[in-house]
C-alpha positions as protocol buffer text, in pm:
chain_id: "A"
residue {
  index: 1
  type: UNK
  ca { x: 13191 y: 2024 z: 14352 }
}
residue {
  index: 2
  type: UNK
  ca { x: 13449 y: 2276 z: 14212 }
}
residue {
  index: 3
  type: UNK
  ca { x: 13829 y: 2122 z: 14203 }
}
residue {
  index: 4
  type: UNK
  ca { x: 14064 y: 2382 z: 14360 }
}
residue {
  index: 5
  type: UNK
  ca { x: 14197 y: 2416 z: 14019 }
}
residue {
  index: 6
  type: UNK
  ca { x: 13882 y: 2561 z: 13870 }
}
residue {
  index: 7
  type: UNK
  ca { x: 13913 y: 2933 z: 13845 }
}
residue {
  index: 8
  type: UNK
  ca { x: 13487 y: 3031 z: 13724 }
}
residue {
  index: 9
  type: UNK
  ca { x: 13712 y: 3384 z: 13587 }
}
residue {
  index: 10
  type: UNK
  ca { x: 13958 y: 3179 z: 13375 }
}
residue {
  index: 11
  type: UNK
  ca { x: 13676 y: 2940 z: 13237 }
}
residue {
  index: 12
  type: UNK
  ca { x: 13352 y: 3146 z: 13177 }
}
residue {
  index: 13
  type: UNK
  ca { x: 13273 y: 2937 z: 12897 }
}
residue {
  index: 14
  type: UNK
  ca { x: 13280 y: 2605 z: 13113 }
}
residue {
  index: 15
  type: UNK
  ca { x: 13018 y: 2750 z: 13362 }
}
residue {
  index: 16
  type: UNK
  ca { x: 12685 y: 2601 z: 13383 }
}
residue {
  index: 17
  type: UNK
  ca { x: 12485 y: 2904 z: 13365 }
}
residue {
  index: 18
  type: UNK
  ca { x: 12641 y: 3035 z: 13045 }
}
residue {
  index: 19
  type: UNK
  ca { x: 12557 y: 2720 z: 12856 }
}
residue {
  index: 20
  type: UNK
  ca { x: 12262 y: 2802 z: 12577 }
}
residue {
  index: 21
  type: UNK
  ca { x: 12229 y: 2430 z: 12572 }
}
residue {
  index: 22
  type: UNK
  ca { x: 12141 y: 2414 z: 12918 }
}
residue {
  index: 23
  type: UNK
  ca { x: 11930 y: 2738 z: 12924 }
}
residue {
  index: 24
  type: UNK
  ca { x: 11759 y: 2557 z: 12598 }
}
residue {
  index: 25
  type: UNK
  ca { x: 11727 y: 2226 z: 12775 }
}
residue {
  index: 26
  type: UNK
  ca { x: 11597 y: 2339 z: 13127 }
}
residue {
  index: 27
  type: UNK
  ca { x: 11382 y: 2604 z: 12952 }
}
residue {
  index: 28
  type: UNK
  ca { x: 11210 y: 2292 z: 12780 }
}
residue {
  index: 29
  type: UNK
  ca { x: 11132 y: 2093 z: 13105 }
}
residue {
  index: 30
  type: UNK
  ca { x: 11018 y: 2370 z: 13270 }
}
residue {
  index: 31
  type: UNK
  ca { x: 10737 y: 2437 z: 12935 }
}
residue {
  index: 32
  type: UNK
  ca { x: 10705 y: 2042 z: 12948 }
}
residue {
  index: 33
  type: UNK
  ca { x: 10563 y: 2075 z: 13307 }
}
residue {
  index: 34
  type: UNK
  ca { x: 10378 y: 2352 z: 13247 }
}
residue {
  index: 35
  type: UNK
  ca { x: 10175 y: 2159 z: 12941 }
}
residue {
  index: 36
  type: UNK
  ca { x: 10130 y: 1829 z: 13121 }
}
residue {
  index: 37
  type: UNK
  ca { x: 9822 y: 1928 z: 13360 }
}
residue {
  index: 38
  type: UNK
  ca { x: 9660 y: 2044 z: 13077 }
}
residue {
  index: 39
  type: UNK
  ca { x: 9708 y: 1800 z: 12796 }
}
residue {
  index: 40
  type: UNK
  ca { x: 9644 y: 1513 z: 13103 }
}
residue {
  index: 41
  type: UNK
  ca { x: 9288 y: 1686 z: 13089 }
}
residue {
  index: 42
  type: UNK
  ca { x: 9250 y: 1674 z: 12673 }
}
residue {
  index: 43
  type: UNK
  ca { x: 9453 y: 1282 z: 12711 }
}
residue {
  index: 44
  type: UNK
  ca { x: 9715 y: 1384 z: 12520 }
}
residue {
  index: 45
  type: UNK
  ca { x: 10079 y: 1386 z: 12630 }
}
residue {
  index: 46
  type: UNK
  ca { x: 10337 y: 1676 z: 12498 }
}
residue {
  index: 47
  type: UNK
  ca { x: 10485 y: 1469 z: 12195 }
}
residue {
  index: 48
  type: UNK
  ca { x: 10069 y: 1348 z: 12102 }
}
residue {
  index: 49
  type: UNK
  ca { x: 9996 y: 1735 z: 12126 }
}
residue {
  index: 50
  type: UNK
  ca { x: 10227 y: 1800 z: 11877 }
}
residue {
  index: 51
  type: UNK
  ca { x: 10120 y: 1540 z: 11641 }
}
residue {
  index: 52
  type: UNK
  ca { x: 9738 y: 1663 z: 11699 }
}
residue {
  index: 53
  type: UNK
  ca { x: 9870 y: 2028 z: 11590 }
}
residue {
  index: 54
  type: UNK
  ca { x: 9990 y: 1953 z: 11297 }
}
residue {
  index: 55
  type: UNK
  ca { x: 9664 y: 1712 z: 11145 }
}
residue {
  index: 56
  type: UNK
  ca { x: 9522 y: 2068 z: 11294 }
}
residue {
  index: 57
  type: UNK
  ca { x: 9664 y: 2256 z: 11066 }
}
residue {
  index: 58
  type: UNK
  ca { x: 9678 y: 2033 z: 10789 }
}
residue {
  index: 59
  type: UNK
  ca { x: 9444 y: 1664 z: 10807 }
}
residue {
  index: 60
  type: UNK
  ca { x: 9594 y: 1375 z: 10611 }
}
residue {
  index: 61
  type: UNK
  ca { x: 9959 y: 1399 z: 10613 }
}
residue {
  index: 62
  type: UNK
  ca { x: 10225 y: 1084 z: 10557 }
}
residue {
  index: 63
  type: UNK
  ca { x: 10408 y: 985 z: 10875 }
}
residue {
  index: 64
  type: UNK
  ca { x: 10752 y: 1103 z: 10644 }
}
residue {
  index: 65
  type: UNK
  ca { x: 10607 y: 1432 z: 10611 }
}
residue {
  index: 66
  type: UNK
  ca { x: 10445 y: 1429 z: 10989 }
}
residue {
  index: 67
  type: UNK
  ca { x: 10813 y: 1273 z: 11119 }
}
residue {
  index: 68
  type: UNK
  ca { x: 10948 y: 1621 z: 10895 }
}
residue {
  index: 69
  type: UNK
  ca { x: 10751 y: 1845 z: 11042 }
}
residue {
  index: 70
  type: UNK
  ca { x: 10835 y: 1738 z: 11415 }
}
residue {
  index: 71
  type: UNK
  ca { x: 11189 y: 1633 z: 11335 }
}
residue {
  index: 72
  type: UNK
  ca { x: 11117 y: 1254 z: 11473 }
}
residue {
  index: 73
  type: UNK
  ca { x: 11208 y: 963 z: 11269 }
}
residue {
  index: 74
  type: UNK
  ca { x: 10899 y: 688 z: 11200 }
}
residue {
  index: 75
  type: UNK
  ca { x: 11055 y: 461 z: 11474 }
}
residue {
  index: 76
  type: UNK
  ca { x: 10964 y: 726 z: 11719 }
}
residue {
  index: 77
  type: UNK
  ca { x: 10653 y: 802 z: 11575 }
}
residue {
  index: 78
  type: UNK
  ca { x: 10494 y: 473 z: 11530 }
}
residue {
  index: 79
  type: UNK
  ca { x: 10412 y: 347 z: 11812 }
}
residue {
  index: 80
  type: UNK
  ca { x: 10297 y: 726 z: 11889 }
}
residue {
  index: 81
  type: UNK
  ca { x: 10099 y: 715 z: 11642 }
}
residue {
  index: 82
  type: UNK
  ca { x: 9929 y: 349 z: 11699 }
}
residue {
  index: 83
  type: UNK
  ca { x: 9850 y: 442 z: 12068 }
}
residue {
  index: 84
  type: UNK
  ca { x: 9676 y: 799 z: 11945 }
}
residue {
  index: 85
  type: UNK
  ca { x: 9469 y: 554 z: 11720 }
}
residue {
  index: 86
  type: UNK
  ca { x: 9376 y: 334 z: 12007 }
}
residue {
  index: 87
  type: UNK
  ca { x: 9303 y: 640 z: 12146 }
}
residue {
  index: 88
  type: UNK
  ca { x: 9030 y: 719 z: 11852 }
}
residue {
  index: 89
  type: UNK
  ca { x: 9188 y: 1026 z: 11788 }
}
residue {
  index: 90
  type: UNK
  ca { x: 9349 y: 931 z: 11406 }
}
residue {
  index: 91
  type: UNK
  ca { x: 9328 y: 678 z: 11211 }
}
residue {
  index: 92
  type: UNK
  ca { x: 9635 y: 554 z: 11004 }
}
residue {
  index: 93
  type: UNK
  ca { x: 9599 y: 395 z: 10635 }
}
residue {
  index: 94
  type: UNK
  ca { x: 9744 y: 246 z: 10379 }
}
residue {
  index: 95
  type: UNK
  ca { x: 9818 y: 529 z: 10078 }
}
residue {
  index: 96
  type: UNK
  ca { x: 9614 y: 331 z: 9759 }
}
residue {
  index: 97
  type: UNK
  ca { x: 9955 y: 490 z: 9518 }
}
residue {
  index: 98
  type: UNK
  ca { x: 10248 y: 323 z: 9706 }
}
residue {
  index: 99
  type: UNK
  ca { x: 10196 y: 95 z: 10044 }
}
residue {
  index: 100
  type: UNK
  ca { x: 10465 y: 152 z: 10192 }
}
residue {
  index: 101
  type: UNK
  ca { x: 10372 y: 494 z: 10243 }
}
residue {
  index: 102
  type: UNK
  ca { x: 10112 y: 534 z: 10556 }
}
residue {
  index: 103
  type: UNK
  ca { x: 9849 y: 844 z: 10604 }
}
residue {
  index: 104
  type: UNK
  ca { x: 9760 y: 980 z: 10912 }
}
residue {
  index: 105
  type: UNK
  ca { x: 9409 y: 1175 z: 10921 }
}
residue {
  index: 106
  type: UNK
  ca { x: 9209 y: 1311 z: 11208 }
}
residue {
  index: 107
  type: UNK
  ca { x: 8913 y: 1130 z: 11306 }
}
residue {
  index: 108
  type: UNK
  ca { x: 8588 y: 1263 z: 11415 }
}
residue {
  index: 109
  type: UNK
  ca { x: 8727 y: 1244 z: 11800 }
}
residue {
  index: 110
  type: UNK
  ca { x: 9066 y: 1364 z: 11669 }
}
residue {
  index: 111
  type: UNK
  ca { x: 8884 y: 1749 z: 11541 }
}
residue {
  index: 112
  type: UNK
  ca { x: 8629 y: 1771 z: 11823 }
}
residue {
  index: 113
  type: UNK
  ca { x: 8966 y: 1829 z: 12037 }
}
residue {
  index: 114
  type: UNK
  ca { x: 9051 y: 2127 z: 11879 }
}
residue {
  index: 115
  type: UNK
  ca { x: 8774 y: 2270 z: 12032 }
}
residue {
  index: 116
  type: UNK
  ca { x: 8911 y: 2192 z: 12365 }
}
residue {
  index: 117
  type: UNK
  ca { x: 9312 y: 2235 z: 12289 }
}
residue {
  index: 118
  type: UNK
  ca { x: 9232 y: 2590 z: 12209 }
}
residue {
  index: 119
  type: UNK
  ca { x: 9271 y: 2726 z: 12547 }
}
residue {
  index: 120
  type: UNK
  ca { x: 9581 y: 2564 z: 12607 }
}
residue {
  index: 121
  type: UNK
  ca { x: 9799 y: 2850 z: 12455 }
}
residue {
  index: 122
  type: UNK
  ca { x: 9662 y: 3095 z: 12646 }
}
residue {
  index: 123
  type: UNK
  ca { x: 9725 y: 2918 z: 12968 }
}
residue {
  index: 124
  type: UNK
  ca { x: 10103 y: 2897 z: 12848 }
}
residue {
  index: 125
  type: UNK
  ca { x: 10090 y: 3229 z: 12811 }
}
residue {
  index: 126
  type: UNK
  ca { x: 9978 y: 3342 z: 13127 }
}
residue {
  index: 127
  type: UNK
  ca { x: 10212 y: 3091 z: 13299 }
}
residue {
  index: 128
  type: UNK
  ca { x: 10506 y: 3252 z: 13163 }
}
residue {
  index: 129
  type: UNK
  ca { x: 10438 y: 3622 z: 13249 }
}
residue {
  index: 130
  type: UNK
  ca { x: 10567 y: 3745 z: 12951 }
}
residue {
  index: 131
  type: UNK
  ca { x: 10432 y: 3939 z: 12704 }
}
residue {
  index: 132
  type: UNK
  ca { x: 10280 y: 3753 z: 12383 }
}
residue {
  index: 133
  type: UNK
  ca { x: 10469 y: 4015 z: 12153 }
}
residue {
  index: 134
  type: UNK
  ca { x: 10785 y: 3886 z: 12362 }
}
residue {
  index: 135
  type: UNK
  ca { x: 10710 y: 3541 z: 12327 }
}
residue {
  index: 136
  type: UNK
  ca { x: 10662 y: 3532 z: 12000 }
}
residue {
  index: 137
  type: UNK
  ca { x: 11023 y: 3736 z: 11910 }
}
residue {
  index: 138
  type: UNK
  ca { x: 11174 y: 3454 z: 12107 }
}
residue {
  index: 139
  type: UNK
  ca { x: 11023 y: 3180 z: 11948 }
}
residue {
  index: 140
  type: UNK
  ca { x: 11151 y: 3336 z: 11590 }
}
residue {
  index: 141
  type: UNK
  ca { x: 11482 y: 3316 z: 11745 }
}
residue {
  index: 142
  type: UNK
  ca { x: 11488 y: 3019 z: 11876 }
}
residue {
  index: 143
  type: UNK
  ca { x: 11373 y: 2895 z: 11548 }
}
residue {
  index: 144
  type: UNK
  ca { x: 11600 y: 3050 z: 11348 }
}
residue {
  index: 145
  type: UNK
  ca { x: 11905 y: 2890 z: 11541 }
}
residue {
  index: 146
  type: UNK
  ca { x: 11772 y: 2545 z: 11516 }
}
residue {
  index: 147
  type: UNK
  ca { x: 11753 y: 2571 z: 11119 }
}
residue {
  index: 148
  type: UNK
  ca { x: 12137 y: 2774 z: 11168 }
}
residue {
  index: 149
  type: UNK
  ca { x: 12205 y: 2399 z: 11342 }
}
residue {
  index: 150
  type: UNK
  ca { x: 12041 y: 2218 z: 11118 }
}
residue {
  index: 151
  type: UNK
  ca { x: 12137 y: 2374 z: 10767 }
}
C-alpha cells in the first residue's frame, strides 16, 4: 500500500514497473518456468542445463573455468556437479598436472542428451512469441549490460 505521501509523479524512479532490475528479475522466473517442463523431461533442472551446455560446446573443462563461464563460484557448483554425476551424465576427475584442480567431461549418457536438449530452444522460442531475430538483439543487450556491470 501507497502512504498518502507518495506522489507516483514526484517519484517515477521509485515505481515498481520502471525498475530494470525487476523487469530483469521477473523476466527470469517467467523463462525459468517456461524451461522446467522440459528439462523435467531430459532430468535436468535450469542451473544442470546450463552446465550440460557448456561440456556441449566444449567437453572437459575445470570447474574454475566451468564456475567462469556460468558466473557461479565452486561452492555452488559442487554439489551440482556431484549430483549430475550420480546422475551418469559427467564424470569429475582429478587433473594428473595439479590435484587440486578437478575436470569435468561428458560421459557417454552426458552427449546422448544433446540429442534430446536440441528441441528445447525452439520450444522457448515459440513460447515467447517473438521473433528469433528479436530475441537474439535482446539477448546481445542484455549481455552487454551485464559485462557494463561487471567490468
Amino acid at each position: 500500500m501507497l502512504s498518502q505521501n507518495s506522489n507516483p509523479q514526484r517519484d517515477p524512479e521509485l515505481l515498481l514497473d520502471n525498475q530494470l532490475c525487476f523487469a530483469l528479475y521477473s523476466t527470469s522466473l517467467a523463462m525459468t518456468k517456461i524451461y522446467q517442463p522440459l528439462l523435467a523431461a531430459l532430468g535436468l533442472t535450469y542451473p544442470q542445463y546450463l552446465v550440460m551446455l557448456v561440456l556441449w560446446e566444449q567437453d572437459d573443462v575445470s570447474v574454475s573455468a566451468l564456475g567462469e563461464r556460468l558466473f557461479l563460484d565452486s561452492g555452488t557448483l559442487t554439489p551440482l556437479l556431484k549430483r549430475m554425476e550420480a546422475a551418469g551424465f559427467l564424470r569429475r576427475t582429478r587433473s594428473s598436472l595439479d590435484e587440486r584442480r578437478v575436470q569435468i567431461a561428458l560421459t557417454d549418457s552426458g552427449r546422448e542428451l544433446k540429442a534430446q536438449a536440441a528441441k528445447v530452444p525452439a520450444c522457448v522460442v515459440s513460447a515467447a512469441h517473438c521473433p528469433v531475430a528479436e530475441l537474439m538483439a535482446l539477448t546481445k543487450k542484455v549481455q552487454a549490460l551485464r559485462r557494463q556491470l561487471t567490468a
